[in-house]
C-alpha positions as CSV (number, residue, x, y, z in Angstrom):
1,X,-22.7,14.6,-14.5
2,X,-19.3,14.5,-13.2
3,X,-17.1,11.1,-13.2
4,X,-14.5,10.3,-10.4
5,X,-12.2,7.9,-11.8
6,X,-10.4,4.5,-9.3
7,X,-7.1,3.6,-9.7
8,X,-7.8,1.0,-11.6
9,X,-8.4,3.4,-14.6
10,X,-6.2,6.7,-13.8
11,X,-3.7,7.3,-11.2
12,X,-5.7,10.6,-10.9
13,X,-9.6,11.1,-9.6
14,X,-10.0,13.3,-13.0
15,X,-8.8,12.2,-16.6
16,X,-7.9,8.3,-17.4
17,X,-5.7,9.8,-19.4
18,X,-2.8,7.3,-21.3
19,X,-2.6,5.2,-18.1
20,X,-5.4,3.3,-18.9
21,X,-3.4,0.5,-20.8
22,X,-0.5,0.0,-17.9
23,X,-3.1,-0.1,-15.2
24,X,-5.8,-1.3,-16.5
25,X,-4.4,-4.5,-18.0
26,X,-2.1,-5.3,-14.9
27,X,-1.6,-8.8,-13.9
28,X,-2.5,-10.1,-10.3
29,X,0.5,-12.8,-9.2
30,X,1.1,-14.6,-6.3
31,X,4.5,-16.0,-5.4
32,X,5.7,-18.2,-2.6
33,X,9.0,-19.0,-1.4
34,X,9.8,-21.6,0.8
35,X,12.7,-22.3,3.1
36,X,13.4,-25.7,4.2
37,X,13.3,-27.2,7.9
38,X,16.5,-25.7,9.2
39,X,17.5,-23.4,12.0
40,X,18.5,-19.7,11.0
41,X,20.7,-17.3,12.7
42,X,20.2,-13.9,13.6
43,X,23.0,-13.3,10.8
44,X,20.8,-14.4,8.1
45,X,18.3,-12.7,5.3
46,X,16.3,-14.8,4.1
47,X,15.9,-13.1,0.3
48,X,11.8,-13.9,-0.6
49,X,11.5,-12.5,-4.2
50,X,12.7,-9.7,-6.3
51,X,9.6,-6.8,-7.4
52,X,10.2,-3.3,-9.5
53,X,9.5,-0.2,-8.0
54,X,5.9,0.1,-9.6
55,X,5.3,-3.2,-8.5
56,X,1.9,-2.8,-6.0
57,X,2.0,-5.2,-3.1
58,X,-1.4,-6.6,-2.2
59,X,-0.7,-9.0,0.3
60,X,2.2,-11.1,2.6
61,X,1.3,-14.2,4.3
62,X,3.5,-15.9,6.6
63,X,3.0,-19.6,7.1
64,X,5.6,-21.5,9.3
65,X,5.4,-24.5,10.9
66,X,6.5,-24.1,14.6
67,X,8.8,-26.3,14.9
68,X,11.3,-24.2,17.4
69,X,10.1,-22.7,20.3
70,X,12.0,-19.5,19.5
71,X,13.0,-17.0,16.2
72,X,11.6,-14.1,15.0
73,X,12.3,-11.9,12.1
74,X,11.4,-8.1,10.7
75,X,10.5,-7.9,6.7
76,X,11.1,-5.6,4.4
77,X,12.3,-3.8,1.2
78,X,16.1,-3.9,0.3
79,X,17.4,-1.7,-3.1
80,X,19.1,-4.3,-5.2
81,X,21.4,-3.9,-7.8
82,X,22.9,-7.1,-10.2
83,X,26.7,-6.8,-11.2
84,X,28.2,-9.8,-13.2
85,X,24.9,-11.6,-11.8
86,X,25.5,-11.6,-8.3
87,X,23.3,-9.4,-6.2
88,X,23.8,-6.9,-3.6
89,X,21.5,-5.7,-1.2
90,X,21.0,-2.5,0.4
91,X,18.3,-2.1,3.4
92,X,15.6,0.5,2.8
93,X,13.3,-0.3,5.0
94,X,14.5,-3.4,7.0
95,X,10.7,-3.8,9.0
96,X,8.2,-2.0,6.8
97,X,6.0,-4.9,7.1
98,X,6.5,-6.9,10.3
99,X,8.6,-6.4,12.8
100,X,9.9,-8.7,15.2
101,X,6.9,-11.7,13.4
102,X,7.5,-14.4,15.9
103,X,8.5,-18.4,14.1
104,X,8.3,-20.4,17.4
105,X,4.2,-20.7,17.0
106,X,2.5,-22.5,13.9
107,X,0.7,-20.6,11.6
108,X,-0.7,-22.8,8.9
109,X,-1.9,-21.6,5.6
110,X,-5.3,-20.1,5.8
111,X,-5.2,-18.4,9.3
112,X,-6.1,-15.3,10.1
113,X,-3.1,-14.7,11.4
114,X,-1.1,-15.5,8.7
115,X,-1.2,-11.9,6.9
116,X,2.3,-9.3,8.3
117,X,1.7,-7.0,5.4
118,X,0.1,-4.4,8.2
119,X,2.5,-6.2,11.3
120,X,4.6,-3.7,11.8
121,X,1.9,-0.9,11.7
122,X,3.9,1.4,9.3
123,X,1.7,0.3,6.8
124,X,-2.4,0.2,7.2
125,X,-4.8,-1.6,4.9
126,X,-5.3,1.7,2.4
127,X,-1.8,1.2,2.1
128,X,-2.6,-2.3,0.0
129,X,-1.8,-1.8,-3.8
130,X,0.2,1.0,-3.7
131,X,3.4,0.5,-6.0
132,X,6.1,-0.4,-3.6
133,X,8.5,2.8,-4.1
134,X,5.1,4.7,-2.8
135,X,5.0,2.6,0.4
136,X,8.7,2.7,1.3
137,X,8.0,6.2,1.4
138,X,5.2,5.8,4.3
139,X,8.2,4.1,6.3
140,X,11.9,4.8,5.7
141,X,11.9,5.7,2.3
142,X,12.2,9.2,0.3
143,X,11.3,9.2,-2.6
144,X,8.3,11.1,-4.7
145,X,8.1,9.4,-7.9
146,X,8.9,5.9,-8.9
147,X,13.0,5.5,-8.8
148,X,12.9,2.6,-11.4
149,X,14.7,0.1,-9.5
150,X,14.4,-3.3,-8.2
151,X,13.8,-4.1,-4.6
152,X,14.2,-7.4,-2.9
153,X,11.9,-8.7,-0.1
154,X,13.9,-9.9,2.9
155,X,13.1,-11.3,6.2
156,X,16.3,-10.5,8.0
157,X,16.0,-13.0,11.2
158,X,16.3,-10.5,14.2
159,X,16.2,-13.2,16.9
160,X,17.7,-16.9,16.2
161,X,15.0,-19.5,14.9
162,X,16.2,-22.3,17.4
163,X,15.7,-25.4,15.3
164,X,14.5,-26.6,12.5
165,X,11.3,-24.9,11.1
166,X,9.7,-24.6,7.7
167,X,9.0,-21.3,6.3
168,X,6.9,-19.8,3.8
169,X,5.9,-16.7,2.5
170,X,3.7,-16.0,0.0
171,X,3.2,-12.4,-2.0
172,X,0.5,-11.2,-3.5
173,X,1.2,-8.7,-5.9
174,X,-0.3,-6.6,-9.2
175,X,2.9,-6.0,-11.7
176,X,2.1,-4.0,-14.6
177,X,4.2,-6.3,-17.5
């Protein structure tokens, strides 16, 4: 009898192998991040969380609460590095998950259409789970094995959210710590 083995066990179909303790034991967390009822320009990025590389990205949800009639944003992963604390961003992949999401309509928490992990359609539901350097590299990204770095997920507002509106984001994510 042969054995084919999920990712849950190996990151291989053959052998578990010494992955079993890193991948195995992973924790599932959800974050959310919040912005308060305020109007955004299109000169803004709106900086959701900060995820390594092997990080795996489950799920976004995008909740807002309508409260402009116009704004949109695209979201995705920008390389970050930390010098004397302050952060700077680099773009990767500035709409790997949604492109153009629209703020002007309500979307309340539990809705359907909530979810802009698949939005911008670089992504697709397989694509769920994989660590996050493996799906930069379905969209803009290059690289082959996991770069060790830290990315931050941004919404960078591509049209002007009109007035005030609260936003929230929530991340569902597998880190292996």
């Amino acid at each position: 009898m042969s054995y084919t083995y999920g990712s849950a066990i190996s990151r291989t179909t053959s052998q578990p192998g010494s992955q079993v303790a890193d991948i195995a034991h992973a924790r599932t967390r959800t974050t959310l991040s919040r912005f308060t009822a305020a109007a955004h320009a299109d000169t803004v990025n709106l900086v959701i969380g900060y995820f390594k590389s092997s990080d795996q990205i489950i799920d976004i949800r995008f909740y807002t609460d309508g409260g402009g009639t116009n704004g949109a944003f695209n979201l995705g992963l920008w390389t970050t590095t930390f010098s004397d604390g302050a952060p700077t961003h680099t773009v990767a992949d500035v709409d790997l998950y949604a492109s153009a999401k629209a703020t002007g309509t309500a979307i309340l928490h539990g809705s359907a259409i909530a979810t802009v992990f698949t939005e911008a359609a670089t992504l697709d539901d397989f694509d769920r789970g994989k660590a996050l350097w493996a799906q930069l590299a379905i969209g803009a990204g290059s690289d082959t094995t996991d770069p060790g770095v830290t990315y931050a997920l941004i919404a960078d507002i591509s049209t002007t959210i009109d007035a005030a509106n609260e936003l929230a984001f929530e991340v569902e994510y597998v880190a292996g710590d």
